[in-house]
C-alpha positions in Angstrom: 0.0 0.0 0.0 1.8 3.4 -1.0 0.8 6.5 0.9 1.9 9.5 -0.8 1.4 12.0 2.3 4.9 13.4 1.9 3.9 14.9 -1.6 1.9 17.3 -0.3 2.7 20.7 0.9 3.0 21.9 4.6 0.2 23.9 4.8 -2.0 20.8 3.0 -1.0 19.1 5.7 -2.0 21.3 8.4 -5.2 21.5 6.9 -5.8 18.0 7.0 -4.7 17.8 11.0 -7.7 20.3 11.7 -10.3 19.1 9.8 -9.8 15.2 10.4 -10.2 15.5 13.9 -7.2 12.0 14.0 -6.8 10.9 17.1 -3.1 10.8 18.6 -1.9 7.1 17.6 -2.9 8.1 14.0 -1.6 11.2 14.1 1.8 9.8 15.3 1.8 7.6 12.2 0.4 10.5 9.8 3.7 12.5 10.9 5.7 9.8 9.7 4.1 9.2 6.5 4.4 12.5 5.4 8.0 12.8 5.9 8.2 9.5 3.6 9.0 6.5 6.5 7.4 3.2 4.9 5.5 1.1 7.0 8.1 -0.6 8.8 10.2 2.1 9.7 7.3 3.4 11.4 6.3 0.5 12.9 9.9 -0.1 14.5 10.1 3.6 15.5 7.1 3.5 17.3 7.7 -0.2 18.9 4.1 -1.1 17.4 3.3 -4.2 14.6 3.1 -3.9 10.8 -0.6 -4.7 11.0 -1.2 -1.7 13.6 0.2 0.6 11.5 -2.0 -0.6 9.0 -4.8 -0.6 10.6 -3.7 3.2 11.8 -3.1 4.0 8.0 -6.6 2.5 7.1 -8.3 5.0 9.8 -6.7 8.3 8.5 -7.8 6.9 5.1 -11.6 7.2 6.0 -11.2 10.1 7.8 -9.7 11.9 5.0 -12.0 10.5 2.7 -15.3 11.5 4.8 -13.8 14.9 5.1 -16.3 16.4 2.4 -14.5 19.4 2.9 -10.7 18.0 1.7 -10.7 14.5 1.2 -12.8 14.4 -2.2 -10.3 17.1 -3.4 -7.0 15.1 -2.7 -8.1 11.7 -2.4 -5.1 10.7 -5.0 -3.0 11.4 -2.2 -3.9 8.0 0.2 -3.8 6.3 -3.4 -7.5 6.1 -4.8 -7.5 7.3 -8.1 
């Protein structure tokens, strides 16, 4: 699965932090995916498993995505084009 948080711009970014409402595991994982750590590297740096991260990843996704506000707009970003 290939996030491509770290292509968008800082202020995207912030954007996304305040509308998404993510709570703080996911938003521990959303800081590394935008600064480009695959999947294990996160999961190592934050002494969780592969499939929590996952599961982490998959929760951002839907919030992004039910954000009518953003998520429609750069759904391309988490990979659904």
């Amino acid at each position: 699965m290939k996030i491509n948080l770290h292509k968008l711009i800082k202020p995207e970014l912030e954007l996304l932090k305040e509308n998404c409402n993510f709570t703080f595991a996911e938003m521990e994982v959303f800081e590394l995916l935008s600064k480009g750590f695959s999947i294990r590297e996160i999961s190592l740096k934050l002494c969780i498993s592969e499939p929590t991260v996952n599961r982490r990843i998959k929760n951002i996704k839907d919030k992004v995505e039910r954000n009518d506000n953003y998520g429609r707009k750069h759904s391309t970003y988490l990979g659904k084009t």
